[in-house]
C-alpha positions in Angstrom: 100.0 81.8 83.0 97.3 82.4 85.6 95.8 86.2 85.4 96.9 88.2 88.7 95.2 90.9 90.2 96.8 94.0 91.2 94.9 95.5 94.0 96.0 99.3 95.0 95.9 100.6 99.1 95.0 104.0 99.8 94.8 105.3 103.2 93.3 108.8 102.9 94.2 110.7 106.0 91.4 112.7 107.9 93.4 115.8 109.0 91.9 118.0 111.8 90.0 119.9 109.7 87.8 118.8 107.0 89.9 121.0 104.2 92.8 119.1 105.1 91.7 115.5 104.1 94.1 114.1 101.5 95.3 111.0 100.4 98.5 110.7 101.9 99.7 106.5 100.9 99.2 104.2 98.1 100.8 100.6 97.4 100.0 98.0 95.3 99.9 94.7 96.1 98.7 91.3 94.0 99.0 89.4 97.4 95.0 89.0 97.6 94.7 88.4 101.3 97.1 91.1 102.2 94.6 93.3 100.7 91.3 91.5 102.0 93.3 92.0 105.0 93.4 95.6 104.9 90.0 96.4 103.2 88.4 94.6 106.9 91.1 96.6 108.9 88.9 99.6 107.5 91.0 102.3 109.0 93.7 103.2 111.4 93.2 105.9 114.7 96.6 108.0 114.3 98.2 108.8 117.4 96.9 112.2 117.6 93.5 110.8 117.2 93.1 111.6 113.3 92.3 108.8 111.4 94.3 106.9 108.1 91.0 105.6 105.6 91.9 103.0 104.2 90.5 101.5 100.7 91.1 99.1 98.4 90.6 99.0 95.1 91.1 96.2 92.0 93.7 97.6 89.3 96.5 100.3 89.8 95.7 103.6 90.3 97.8 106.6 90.8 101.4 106.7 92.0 102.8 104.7 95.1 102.8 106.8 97.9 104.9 105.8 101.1 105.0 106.4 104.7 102.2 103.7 106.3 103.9 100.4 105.0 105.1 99.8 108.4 102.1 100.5 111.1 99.6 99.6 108.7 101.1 95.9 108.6 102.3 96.6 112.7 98.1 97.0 113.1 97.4 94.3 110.7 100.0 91.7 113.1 98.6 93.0 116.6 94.6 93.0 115.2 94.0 96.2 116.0 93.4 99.5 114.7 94.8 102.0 116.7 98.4 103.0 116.2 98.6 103.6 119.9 98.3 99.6 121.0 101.4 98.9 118.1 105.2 99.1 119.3 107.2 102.0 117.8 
């Protein structure tokens, strides 16, 4: 059996204020260019101009964390990185 790599997704969100950056998703994934993918995507411009960090990193680490799944692959499909050029 071949080894797979389990690669974890954070986006760490940058708030308004510095005191309020947290991380705010996590996935994993062992789909190796969904994760390339993401690591170029870099980060994501939130609608009210705040911005989603995103990071990848080999292993699992912490708990899975949703709320992103869907414009984070909605940026990935449309090659951008601004929530505002994605359809609802």
């Amino acid at each position: 059996m071949a080894n797979v790599t389990t690669y974890t997704i954070e986006g760490e969100w940058s708030g308004h204020c510095s005191y309020q950056q947290r991380v705010v998703y996590r996935e994993f994934t062992t789909d190796k260019k969904f994760a390339e993918s993401v690591r170029k995507l870099g980060w994501i411009e939130c609608y009210d101009g705040t911005r989603l960090e995103l990071r990848v990193i080999a292993g699992r680490h912490g708990k899975e964390m949703s709320g992103y799944n869907s414009l984070i692959r909605k940026c990935l499909s449309q090659g951008t990185n601004r929530a505002v050029e994605v359809p609802y």
